[in-house]
C-alpha positions as CSV (number, residue, x, y, z in Angstrom):
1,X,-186.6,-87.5,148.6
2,X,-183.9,-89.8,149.1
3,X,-181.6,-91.3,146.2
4,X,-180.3,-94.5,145.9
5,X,-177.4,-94.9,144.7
6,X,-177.3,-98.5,142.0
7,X,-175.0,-100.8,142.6
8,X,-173.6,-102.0,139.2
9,X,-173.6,-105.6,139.6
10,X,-178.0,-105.8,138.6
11,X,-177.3,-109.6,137.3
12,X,-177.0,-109.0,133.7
13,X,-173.0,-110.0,133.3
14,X,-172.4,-113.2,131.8
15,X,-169.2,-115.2,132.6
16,X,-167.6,-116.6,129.4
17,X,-165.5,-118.5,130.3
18,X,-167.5,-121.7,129.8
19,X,-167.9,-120.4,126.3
20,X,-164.1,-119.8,125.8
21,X,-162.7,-123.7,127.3
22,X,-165.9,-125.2,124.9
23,X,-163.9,-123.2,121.9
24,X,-160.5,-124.5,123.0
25,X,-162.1,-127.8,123.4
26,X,-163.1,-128.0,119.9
27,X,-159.7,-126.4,118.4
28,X,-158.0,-129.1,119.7
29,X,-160.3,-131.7,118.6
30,X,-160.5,-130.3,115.2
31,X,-156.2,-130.2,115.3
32,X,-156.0,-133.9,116.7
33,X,-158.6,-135.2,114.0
34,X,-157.3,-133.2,110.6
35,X,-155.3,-135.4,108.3
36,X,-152.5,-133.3,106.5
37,X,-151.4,-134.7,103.0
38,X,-148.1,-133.8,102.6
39,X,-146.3,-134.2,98.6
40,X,-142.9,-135.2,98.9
41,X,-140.1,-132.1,98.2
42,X,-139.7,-132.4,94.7
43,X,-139.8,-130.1,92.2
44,X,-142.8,-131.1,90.1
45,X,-144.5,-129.1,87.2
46,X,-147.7,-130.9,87.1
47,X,-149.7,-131.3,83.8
48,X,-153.1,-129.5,83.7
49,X,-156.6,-130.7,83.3
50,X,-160.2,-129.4,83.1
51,X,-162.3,-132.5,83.7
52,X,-160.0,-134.1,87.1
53,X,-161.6,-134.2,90.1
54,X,-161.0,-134.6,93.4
55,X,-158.2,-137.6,94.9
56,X,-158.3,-139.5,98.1
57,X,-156.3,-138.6,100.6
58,X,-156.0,-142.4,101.7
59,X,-154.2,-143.8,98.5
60,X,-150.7,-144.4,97.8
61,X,-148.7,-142.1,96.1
62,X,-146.1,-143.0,93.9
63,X,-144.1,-139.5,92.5
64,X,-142.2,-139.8,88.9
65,X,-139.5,-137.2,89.1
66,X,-138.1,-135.2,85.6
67,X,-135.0,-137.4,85.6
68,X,-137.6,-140.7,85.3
69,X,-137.1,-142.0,89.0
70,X,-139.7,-143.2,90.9
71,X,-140.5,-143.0,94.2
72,X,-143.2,-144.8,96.5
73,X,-143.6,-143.2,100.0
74,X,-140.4,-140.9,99.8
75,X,-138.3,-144.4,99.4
76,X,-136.4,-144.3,95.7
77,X,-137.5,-148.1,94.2
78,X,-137.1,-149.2,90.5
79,X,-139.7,-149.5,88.3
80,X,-139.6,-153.5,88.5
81,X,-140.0,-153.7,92.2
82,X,-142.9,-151.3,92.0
83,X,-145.1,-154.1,91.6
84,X,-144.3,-155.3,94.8
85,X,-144.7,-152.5,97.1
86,X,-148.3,-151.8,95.2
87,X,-149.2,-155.0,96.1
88,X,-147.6,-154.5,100.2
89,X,-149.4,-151.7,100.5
90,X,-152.8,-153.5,99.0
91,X,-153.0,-155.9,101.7
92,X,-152.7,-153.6,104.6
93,X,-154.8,-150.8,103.1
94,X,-158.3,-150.9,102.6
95,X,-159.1,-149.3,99.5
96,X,-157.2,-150.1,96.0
97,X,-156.1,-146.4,94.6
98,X,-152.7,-145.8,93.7
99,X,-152.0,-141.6,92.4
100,X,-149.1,-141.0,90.2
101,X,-147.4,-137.5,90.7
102,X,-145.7,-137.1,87.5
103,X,-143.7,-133.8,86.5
104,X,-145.2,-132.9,82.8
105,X,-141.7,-133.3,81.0
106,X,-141.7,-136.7,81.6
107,X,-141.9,-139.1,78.6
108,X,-144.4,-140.9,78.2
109,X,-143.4,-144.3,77.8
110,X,-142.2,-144.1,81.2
111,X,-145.5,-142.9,83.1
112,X,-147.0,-145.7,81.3
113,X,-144.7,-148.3,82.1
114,X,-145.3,-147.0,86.4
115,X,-149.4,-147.0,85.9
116,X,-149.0,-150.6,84.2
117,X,-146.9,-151.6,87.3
118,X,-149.5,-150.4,89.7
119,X,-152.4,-152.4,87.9
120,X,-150.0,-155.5,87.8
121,X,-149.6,-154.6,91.4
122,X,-153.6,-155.0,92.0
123,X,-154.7,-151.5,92.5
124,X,-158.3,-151.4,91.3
125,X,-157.9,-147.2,90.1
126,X,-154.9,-145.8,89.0
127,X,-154.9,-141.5,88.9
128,X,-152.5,-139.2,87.7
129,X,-152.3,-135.8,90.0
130,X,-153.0,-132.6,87.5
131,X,-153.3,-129.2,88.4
132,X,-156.5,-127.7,87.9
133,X,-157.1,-125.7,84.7
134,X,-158.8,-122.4,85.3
């Protein structure tokens, strides 16, 4: 009786690299596509709340710091020229949400004052950012 001896190539490897370049492909795609909100660096203690839900990623931010200034975009801008830049950014953007980022020891009268700015501005919805309550 005579032996073969089995070669060990029988068919049965699969080449993955095909497999590996479709994963890269998608990485990159999902990379390229992602939109990153990024808050602007300041130190915020945000006020809590049970019923919020979730905010757009497409609206304009305008950030209310402990001291009382105001901010629209990372640019410092008084509370009377607020207005204005709501109503800049309205006419380029498509939808009409403005979020205020307020720190929770601010007064009052003051994140007031900034929302009624905004609506004088024309922004249809006016949010403040919370921190979720657990």
């Amino acid at each position: 009786m005579k032996w073969r001896r089995r070669s060990g190539n029988d068919g049965s490897e699969m080449d993955i690299s095909p497999l590996i370049d479709v994963v890269f492909i998608l990485l990159i795609f999902f990379m390229v596509t992602t939109t990153f909100v990024k808050d602007m660096q300041l130190e915020l203690e945000r006020p809590g709340a049970s019923s919020g839900s979730s905010a757009s990623t497409k609206a304009l931010r305008v950030y209310i710091e402990r001291g009382g200034g105001v901010y629209v975009d990372e640019a410092p801008v008084k509370v009377w020229m607020l207005q204005s830049r709501v109503r800049d950014y309205l006419r380029d953007a498509s939808g009409g949400t403005v979020l205020v980022v307020a720190d929770r020891s601010v007064v009052t009268e003051r994140l007031i004052e900034v929302i009624d700015q905004c609506r004088l501005g024309g922004a249809q919805d006016v949010g403040v950012i919370t921190d979720a309550e657990g």
